[in-house]
Backbone as CSV, one residue per row, in Angstrom:
resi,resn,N_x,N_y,N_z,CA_x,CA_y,CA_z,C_x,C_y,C_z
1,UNK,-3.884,43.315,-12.844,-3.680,41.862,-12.815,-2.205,41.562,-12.550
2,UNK,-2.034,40.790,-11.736,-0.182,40.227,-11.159,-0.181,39.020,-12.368
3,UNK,1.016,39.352,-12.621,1.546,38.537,-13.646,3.085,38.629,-13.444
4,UNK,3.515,36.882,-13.725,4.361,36.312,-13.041,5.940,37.215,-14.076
5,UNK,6.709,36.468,-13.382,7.887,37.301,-14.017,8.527,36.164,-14.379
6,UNK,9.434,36.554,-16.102,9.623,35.629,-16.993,10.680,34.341,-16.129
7,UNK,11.894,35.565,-15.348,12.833,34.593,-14.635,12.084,33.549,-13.689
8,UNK,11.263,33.910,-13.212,10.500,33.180,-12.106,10.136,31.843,-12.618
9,UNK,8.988,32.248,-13.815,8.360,30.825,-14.503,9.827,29.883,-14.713
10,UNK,10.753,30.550,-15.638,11.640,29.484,-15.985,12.446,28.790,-14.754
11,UNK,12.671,29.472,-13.701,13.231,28.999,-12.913,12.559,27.534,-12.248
12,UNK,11.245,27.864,-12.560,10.535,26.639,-11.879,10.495,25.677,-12.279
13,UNK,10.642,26.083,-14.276,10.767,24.751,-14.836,11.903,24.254,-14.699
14,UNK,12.878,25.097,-14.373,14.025,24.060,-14.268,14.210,22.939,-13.291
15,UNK,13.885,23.571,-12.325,13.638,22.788,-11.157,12.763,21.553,-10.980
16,UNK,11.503,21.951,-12.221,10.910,20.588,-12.107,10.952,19.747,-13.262
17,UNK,12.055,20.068,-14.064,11.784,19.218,-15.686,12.716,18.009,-15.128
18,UNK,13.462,17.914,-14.041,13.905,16.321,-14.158,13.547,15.621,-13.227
19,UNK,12.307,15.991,-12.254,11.272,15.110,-11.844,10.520,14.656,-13.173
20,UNK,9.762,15.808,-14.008,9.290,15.587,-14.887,9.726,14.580,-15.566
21,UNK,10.507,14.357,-16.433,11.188,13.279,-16.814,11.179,12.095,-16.399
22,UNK,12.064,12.075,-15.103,12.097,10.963,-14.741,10.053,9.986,-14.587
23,UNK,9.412,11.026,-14.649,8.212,10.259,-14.387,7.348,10.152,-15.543
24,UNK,7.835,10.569,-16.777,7.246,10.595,-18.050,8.042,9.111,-18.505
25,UNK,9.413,9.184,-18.010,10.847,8.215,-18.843,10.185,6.740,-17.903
26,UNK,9.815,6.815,-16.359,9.939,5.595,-15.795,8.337,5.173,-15.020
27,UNK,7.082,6.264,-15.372,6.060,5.881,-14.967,4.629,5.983,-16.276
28,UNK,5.207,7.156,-16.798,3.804,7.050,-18.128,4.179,6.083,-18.970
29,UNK,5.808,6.353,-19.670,6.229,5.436,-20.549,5.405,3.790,-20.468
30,UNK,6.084,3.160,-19.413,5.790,2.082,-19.068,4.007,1.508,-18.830
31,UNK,3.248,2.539,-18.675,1.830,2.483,-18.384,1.378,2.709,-20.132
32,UNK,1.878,3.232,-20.811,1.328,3.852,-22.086,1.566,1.772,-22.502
33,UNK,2.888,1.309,-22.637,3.074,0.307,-23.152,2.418,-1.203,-22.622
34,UNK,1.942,-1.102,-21.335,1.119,-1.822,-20.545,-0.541,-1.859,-21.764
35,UNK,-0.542,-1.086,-21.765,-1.797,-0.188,-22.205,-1.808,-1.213,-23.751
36,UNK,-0.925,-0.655,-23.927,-0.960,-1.308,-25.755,-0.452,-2.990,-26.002
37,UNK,0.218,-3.384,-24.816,0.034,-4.799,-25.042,-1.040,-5.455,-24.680
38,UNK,-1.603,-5.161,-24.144,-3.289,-5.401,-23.415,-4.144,-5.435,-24.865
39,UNK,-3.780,-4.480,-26.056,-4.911,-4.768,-27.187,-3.849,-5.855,-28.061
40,UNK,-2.915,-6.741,-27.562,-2.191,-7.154,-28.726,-2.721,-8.884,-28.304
41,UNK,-2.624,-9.377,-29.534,-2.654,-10.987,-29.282,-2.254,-11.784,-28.684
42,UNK,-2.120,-13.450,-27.690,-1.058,-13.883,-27.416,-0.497,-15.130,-28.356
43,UNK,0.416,-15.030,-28.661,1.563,-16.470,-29.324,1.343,-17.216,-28.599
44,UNK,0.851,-18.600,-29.355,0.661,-19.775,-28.776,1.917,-20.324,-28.017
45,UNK,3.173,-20.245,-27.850,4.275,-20.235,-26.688,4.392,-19.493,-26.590
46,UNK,3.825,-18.297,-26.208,3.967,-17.545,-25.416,4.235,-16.264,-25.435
47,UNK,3.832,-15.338,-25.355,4.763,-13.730,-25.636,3.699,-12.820,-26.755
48,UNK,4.081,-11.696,-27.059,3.343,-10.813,-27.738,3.264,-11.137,-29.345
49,UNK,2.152,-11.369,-29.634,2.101,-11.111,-31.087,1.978,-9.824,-31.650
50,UNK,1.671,-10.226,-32.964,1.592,-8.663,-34.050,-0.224,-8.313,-34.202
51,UNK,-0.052,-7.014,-34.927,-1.684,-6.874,-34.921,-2.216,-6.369,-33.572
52,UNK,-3.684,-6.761,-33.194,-4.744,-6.151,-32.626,-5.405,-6.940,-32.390
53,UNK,-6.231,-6.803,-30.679,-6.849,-8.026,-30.320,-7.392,-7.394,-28.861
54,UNK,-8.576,-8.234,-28.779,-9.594,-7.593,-27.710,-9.697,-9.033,-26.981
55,UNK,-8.623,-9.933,-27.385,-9.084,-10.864,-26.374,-8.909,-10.694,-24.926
56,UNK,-7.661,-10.173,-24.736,-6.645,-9.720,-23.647,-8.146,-9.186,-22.343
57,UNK,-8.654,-8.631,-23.303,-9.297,-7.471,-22.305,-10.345,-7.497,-22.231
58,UNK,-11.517,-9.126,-23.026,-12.336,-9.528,-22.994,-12.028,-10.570,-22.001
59,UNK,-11.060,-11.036,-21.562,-10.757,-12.121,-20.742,-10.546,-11.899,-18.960
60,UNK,-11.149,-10.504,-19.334,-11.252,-9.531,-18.016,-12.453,-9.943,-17.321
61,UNK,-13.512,-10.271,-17.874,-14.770,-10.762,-17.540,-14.984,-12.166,-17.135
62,UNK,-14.065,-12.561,-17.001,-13.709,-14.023,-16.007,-14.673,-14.267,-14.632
63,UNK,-15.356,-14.794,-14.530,-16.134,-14.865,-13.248,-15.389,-14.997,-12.158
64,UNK,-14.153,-15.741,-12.458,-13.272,-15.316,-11.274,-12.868,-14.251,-10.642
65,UNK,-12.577,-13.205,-11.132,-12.305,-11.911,-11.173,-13.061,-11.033,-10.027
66,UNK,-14.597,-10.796,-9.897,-15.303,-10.269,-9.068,-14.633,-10.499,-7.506
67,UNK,-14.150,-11.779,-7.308,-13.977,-12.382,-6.410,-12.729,-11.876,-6.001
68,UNK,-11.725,-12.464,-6.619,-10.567,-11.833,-6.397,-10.406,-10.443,-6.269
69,UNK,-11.022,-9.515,-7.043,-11.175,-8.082,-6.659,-11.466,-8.023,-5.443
70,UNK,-12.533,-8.427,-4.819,-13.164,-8.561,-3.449,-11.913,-8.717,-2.492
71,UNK,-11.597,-9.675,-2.523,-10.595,-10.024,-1.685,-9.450,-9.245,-1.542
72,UNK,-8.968,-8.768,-2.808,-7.468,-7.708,-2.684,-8.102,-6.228,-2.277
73,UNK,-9.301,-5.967,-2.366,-9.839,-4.989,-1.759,-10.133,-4.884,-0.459
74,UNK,-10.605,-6.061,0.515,-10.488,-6.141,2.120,-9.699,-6.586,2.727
75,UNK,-8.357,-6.962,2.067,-7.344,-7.387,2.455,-6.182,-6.264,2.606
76,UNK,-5.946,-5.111,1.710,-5.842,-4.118,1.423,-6.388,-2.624,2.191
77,UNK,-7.513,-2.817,2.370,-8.614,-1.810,3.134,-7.954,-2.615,4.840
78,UNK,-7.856,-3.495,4.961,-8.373,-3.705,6.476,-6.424,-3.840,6.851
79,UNK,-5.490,-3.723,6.507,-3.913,-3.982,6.458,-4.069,-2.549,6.494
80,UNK,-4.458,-1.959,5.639,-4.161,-0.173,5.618,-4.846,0.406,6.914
81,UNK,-6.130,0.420,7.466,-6.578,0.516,8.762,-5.781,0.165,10.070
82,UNK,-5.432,-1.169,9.949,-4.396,-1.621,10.896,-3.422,-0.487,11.068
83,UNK,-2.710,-0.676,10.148,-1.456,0.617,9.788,-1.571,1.557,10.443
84,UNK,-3.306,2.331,10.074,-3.172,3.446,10.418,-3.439,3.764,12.101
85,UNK,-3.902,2.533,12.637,-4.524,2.657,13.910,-3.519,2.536,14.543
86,UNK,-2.647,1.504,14.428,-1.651,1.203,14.974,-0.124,2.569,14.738
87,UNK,-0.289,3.223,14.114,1.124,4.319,13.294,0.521,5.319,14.374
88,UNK,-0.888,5.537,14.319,-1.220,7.214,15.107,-0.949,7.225,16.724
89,UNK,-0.800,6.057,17.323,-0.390,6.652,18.653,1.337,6.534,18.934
90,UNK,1.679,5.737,17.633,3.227,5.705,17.512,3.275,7.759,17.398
91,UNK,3.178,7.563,16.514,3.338,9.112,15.795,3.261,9.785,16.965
92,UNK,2.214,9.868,17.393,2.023,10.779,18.661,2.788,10.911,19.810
93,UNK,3.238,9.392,19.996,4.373,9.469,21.269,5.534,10.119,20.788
94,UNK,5.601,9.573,19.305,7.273,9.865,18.921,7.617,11.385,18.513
95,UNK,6.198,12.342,18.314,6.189,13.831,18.648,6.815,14.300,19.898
96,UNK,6.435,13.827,20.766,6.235,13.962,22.238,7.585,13.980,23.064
97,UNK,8.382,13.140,22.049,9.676,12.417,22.568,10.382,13.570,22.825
98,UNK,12.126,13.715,23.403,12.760,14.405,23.363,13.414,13.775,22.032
99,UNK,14.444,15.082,21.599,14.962,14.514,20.175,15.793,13.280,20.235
100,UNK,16.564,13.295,21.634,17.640,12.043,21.397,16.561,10.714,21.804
101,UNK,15.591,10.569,22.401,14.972,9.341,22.395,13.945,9.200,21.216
102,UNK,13.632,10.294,20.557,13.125,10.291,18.921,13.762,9.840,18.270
103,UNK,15.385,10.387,17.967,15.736,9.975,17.095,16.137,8.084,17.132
104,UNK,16.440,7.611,18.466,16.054,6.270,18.446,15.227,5.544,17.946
105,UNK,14.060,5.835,18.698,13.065,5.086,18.273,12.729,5.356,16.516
106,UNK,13.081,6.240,16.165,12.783,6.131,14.622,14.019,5.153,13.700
107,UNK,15.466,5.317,14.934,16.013,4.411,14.013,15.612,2.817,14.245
108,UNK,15.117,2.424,15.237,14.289,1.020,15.544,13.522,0.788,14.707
109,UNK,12.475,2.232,14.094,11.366,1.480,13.144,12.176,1.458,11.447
110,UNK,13.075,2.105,11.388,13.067,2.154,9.946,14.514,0.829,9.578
111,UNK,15.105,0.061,10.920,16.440,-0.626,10.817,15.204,-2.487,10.155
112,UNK,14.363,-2.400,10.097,13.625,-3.519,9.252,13.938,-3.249,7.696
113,UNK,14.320,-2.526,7.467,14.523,-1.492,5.858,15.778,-2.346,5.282
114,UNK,16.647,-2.439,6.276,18.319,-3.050,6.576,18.412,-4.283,5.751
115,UNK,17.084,-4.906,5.978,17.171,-5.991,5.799,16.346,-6.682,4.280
116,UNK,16.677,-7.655,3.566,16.369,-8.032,2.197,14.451,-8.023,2.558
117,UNK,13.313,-7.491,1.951,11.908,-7.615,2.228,12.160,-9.784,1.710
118,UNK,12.367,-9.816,1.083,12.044,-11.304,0.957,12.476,-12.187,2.349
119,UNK,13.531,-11.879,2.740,13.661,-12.608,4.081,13.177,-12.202,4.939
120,UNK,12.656,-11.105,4.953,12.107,-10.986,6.053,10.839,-11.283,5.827
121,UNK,10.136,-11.483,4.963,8.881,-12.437,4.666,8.761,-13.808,4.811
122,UNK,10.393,-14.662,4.597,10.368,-15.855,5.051,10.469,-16.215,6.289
123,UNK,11.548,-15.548,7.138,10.893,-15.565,8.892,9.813,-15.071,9.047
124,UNK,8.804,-14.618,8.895,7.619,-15.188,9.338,7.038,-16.151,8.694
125,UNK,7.461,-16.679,7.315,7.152,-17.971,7.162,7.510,-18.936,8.025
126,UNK,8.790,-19.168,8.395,9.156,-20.374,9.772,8.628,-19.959,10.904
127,UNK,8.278,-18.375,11.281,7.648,-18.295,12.674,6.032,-18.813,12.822
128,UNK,5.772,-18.567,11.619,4.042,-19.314,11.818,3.951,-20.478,10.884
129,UNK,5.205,-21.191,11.004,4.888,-22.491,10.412,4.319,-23.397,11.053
130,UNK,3.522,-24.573,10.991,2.712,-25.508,11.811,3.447,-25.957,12.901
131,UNK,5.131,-25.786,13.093,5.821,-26.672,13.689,6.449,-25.888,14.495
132,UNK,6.229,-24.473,14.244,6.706,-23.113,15.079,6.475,-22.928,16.272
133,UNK,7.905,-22.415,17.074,7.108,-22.541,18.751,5.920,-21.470,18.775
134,UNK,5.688,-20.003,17.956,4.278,-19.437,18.329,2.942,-20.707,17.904
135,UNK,2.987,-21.613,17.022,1.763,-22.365,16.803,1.853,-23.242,18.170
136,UNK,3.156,-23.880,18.106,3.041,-24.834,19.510,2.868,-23.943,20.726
137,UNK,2.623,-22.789,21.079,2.654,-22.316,22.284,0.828,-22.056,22.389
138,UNK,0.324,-21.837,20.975,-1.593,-21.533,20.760,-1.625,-22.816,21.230
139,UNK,-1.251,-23.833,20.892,-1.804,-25.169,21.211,-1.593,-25.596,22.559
140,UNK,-0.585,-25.178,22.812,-0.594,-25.222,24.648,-1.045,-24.690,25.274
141,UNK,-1.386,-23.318,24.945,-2.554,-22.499,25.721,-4.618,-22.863,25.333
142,UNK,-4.464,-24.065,24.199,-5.529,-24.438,24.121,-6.251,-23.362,23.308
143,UNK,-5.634,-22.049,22.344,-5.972,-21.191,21.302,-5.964,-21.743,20.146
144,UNK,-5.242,-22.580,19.804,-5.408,-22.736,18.400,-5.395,-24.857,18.486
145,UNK,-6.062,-24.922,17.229,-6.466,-26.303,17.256,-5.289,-27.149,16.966
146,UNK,-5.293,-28.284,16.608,-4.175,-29.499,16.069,-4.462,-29.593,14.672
147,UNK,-5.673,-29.471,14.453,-5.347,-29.125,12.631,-5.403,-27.737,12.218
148,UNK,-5.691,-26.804,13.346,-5.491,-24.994,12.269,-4.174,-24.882,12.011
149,UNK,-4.050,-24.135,11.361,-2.698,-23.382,10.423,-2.857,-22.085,10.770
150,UNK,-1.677,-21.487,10.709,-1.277,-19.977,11.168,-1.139,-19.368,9.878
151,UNK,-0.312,-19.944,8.641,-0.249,-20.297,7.221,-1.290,-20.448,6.388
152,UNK,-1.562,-20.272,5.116,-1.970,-20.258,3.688,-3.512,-19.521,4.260
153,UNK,-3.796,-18.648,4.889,-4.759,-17.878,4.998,-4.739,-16.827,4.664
154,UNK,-6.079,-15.726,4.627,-6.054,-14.197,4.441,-5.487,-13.837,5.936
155,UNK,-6.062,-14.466,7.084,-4.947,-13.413,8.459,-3.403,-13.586,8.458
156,UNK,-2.978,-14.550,7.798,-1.437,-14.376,7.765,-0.535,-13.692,6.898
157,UNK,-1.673,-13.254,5.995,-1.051,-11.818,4.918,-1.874,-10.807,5.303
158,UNK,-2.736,-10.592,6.421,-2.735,-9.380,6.409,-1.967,-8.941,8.198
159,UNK,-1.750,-10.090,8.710,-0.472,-9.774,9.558,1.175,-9.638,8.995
160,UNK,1.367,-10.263,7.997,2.675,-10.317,7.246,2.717,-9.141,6.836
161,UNK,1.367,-8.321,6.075,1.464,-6.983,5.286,1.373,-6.060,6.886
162,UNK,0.484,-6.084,7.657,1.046,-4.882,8.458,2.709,-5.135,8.774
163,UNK,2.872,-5.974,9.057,4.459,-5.829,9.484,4.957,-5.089,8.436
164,UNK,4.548,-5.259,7.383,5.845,-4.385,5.948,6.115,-3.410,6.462
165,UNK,4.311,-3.064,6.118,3.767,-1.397,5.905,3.635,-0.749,6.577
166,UNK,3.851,-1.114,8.005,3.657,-0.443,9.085,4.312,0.949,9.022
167,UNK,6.313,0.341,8.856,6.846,2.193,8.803,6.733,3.088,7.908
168,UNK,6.122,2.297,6.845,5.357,3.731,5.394,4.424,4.089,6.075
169,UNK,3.335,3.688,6.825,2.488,4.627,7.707,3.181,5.362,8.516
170,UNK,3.998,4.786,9.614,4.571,5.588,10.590,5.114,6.971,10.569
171,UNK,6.029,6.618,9.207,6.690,8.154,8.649,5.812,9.481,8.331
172,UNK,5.146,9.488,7.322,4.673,10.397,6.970,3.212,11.034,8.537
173,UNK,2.783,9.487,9.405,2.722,10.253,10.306,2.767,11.122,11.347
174,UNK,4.380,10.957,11.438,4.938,11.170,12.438,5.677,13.014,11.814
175,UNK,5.579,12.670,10.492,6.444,14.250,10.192,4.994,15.025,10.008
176,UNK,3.591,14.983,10.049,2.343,15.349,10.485,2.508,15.771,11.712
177,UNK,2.595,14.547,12.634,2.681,15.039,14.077,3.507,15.891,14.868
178,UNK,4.762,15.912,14.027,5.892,16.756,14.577,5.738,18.281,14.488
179,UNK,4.707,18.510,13.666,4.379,20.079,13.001,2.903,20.622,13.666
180,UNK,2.362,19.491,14.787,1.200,19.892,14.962,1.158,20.919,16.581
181,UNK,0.415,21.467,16.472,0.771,22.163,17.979,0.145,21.489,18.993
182,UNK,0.786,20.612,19.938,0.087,20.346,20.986,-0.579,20.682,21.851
183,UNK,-0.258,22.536,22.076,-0.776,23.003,23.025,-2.418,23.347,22.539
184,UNK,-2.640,22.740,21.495,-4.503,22.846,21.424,-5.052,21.765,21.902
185,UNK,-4.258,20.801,22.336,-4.764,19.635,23.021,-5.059,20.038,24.691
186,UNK,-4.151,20.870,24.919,-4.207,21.052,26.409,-5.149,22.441,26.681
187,UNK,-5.526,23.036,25.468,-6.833,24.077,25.577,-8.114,23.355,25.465
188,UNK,-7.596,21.833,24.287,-9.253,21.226,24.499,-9.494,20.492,25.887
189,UNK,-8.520,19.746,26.569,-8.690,19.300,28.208,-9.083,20.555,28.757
190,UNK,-8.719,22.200,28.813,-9.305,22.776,29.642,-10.542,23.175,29.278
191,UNK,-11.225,23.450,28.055,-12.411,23.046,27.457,-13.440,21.932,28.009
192,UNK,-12.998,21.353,28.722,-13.360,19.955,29.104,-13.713,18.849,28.523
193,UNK,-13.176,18.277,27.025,-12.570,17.288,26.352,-11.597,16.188,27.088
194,UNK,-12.060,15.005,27.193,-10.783,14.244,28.082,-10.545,14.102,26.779
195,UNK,-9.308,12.761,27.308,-8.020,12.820,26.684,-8.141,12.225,25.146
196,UNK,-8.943,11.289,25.046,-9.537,10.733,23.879,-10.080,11.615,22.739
197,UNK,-10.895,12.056,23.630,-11.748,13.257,22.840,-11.054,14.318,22.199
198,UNK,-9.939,15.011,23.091,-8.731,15.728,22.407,-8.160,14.959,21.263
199,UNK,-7.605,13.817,21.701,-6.885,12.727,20.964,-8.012,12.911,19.271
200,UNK,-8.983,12.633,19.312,-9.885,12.233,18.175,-10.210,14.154,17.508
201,UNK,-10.736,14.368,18.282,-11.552,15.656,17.604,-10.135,16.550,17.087
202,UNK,-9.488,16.572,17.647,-8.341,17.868,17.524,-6.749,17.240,16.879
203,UNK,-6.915,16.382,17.333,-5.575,15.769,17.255,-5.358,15.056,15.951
204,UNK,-5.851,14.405,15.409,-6.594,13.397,14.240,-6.542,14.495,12.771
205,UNK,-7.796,15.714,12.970,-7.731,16.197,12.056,-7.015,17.094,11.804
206,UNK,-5.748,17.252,12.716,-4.622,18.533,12.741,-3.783,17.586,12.111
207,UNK,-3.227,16.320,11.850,-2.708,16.037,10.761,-3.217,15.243,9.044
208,UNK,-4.192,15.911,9.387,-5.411,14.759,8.008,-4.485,14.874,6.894
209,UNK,-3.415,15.866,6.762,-3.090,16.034,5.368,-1.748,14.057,5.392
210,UNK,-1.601,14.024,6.508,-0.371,13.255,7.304,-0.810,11.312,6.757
211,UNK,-2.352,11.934,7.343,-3.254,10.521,7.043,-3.410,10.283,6.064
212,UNK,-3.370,11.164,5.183,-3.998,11.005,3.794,-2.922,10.428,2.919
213,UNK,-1.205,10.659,3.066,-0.842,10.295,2.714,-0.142,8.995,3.919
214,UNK,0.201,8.587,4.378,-0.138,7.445,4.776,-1.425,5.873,4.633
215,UNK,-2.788,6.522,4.377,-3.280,5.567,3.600,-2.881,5.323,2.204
216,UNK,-2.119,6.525,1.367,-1.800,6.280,0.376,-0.305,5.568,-0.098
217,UNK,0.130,5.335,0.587,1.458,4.552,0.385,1.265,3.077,0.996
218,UNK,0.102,3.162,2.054,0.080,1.540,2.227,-0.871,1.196,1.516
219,UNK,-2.454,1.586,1.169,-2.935,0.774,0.324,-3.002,0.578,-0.925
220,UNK,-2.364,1.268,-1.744,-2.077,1.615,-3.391,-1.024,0.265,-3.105
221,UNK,0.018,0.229,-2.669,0.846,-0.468,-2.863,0.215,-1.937,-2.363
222,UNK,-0.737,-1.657,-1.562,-1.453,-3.152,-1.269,-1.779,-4.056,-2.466
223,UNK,-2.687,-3.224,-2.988,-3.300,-3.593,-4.193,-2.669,-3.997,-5.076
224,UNK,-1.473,-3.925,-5.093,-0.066,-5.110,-6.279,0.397,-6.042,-5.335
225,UNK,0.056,-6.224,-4.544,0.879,-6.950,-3.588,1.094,-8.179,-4.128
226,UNK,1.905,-9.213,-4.102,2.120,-10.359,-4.189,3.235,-11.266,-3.921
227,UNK,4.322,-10.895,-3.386,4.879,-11.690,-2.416,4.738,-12.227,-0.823
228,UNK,3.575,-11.547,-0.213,3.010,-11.868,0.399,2.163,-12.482,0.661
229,UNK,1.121,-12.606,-0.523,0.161,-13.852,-0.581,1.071,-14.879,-0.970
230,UNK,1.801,-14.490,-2.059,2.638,-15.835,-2.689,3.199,-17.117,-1.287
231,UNK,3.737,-15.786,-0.351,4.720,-16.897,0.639,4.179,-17.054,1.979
232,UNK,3.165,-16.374,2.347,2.582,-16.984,3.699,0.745,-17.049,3.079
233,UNK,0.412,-17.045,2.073,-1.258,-17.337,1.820,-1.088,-18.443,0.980
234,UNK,-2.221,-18.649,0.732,-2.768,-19.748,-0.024,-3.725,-19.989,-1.201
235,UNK,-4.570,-20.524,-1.431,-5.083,-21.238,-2.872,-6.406,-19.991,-2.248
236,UNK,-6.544,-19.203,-1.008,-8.063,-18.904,-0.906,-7.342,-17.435,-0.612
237,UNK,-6.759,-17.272,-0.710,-5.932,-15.433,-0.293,-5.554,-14.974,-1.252
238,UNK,-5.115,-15.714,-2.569,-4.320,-14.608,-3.372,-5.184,-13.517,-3.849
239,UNK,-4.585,-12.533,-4.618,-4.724,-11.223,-4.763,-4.503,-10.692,-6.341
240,UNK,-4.904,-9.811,-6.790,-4.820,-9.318,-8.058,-3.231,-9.963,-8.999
241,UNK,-2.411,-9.554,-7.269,-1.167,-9.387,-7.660,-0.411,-10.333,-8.365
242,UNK,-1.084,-11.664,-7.224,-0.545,-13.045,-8.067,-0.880,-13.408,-9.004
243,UNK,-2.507,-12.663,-9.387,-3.132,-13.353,-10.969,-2.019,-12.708,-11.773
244,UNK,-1.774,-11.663,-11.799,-0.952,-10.724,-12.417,0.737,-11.774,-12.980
245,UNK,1.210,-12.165,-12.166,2.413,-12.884,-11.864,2.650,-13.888,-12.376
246,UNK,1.111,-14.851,-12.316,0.922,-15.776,-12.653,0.740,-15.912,-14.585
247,UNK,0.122,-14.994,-14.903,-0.323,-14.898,-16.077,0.835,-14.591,-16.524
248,UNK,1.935,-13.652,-16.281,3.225,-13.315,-16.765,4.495,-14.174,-16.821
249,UNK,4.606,-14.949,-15.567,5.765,-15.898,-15.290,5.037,-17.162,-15.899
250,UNK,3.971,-17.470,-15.643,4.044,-19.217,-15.865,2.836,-19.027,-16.884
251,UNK,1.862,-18.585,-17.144,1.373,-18.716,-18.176,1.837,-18.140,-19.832
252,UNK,2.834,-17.321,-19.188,3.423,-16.347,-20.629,2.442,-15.923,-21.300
253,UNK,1.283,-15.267,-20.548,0.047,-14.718,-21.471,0.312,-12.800,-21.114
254,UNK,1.152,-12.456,-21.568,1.693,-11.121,-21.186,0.412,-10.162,-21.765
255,UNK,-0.389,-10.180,-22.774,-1.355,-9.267,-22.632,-2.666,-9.250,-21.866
256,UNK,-2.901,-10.761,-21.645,-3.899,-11.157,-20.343,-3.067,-10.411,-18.612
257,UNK,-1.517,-10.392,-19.008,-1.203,-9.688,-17.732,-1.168,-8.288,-17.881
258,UNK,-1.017,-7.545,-18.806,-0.830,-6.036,-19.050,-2.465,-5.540,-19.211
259,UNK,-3.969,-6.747,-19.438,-4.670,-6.055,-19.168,-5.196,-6.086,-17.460
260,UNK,-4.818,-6.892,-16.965,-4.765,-6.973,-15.199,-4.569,-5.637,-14.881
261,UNK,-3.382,-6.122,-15.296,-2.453,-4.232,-14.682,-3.160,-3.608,-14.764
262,UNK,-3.692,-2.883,-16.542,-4.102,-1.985,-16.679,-5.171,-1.487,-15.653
263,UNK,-6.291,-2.865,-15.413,-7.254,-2.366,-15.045,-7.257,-1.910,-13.588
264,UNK,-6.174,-3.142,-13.000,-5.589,-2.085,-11.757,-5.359,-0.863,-11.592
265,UNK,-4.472,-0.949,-12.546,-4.162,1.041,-12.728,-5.540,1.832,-12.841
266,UNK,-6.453,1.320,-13.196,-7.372,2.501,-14.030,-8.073,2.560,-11.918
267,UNK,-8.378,1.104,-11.330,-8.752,0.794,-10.348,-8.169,2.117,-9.442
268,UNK,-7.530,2.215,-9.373,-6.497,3.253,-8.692,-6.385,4.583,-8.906
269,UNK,-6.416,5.220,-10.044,-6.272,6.066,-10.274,-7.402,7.024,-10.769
270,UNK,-8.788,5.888,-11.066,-10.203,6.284,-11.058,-10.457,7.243,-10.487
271,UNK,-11.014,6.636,-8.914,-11.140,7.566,-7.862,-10.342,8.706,-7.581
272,UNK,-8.891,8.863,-7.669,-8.404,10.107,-7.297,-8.513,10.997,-8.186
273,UNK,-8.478,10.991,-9.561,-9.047,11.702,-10.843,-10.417,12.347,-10.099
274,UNK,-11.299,11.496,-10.281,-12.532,11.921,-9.993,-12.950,12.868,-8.886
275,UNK,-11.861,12.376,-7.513,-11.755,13.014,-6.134,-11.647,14.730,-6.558
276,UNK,-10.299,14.727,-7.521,-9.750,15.811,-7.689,-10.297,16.853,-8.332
277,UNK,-11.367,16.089,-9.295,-11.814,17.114,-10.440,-12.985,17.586,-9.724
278,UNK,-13.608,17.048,-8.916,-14.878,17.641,-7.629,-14.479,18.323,-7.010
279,UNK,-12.975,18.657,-6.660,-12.313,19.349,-5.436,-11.633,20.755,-6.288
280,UNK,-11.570,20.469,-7.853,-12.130,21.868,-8.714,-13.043,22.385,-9.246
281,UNK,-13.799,21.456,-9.369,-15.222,22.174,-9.328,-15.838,23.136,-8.196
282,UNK,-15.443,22.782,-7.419,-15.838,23.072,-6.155,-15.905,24.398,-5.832
């Protein structure tokens, strides 16, 4: 039987005890305490009481709720798709590139970063405002009506959210694509695969590990979203995120918001638990 050597093990822990940390100090911590204000009471102005209380998390069963789940779930699902449809032929060209026109174009996608995310959420608030030359130009081309709005809808946050999220897809696809060998693309064309077919069958699942994390940085983070519904959606778009926000900033019902969270969190982290423990069973 191989059995590890003492320097070895310790060496590893060293190396990983202040990731460790930092994610015990700035991600369990904070989830453990989410967790426990969720069973605590709320003070009639506002804020955490003392004691124990199941209202928090009986108030989960809101008929509203189904709904809103719904919605931050295809709003989320169909922004992350975008992402990804739109990132994989980026990725692919930007493999393809030579390094000095790579390294351009990657500084083009990541120079949006430069800039504050809130302003750049409010220009596209003035660009699809009712009074905006893109609305006045739909209306001159006879696309969009005299009373539609470009504003307070689900398509203007889930065009606002691809714009975010686009280069968190892009990246991790593109360092996928950079490692993939192309020349099995040009054995599946002589195979007689056109270019699509290469593109899909060969190409696709030679970076799945690439995809996988790319859906995971845009739609996990979807699912909190809320400055985006907040500033280009409306009374029929918001999202978990704003109930969340809402219950915390203006209602001051902080354990009605820590059980949101929670159940977000559990929302989230359900499935990959479950994914994982099938993928040891296995």
């Amino acid at each position: 039987m191989k059995t590890e050597k003492p320097g070895k093990s310790k060496g590893e822990w060293s190396a990983t005890l202040p990731s460790l940390l930092w994610l015990v100090v700035f991600v369990l911590v904070p989830l453990l305490v989410i967790f426990v204000i969720a069973f605590r009471p709320t003070l009639p102005e506002g804020g955490v009481g003392e004691g124990w209380s199941l209202e928090a998390v009986r108030s989960l069963a809101d008929p509203a709720y189904p709904l809103l789940l719904w919605r931050t779930l295809w709003i989320s699902a169909l922004t992350t798709a975008l992402c990804l449809g739109l990132g994989l032929p980026v990725a692919f060209c930007l493999a393809r590139l030579s390094p000095r026109w790579r390294g351009l174009v990657l500084l083009l996608i990541v120079v949006p970063f430069w800039t504050n995310f809130v302003i750049r959420v409010f220009a596209w608030q003035q660009l699809l405002h009712a009074e905006g030359w893109v609305a006045k130009t739909l209306r001159a081309l006879h696309l969009l009506g005299e009373n539609d709005r470009l504003l307070g809808n689900s398509g203007a946050v889930v065009v606002v959210s691809v714009y975010t999220f686009l280069p968190f897809a892009i990246l991790p696809l593109f360092a996928a694509a950079e490692k993939f060998d192309f020349g099995l693309l040009d054995a599946a064309r002589d195979l007689g695969a056109g270019a699509f077919r290469a593109f899909r069958s060969v190409f696709i699942p030679g970076i799945r590990q690439g995809l996988i994390t790319a859906f995971l940085v845009v739609f996990i983070p979807m699912l909190g979203s809320y400055v985006v519904p907040d500033m280009v959606g409306g009374a029929d778009s918001g999202m978990i995120g704003n109930r969340i926000a809402q219950r915390n900033f203006n209602d001051r019902n902080l354990p009605a918001a820590a059980a949101l969270s929670g159940a977000l969190t559990l929302l989230v982290l359900g499935p990959m638990l479950i994914r994982r423990k099938r993928r040891e069973s296995a």
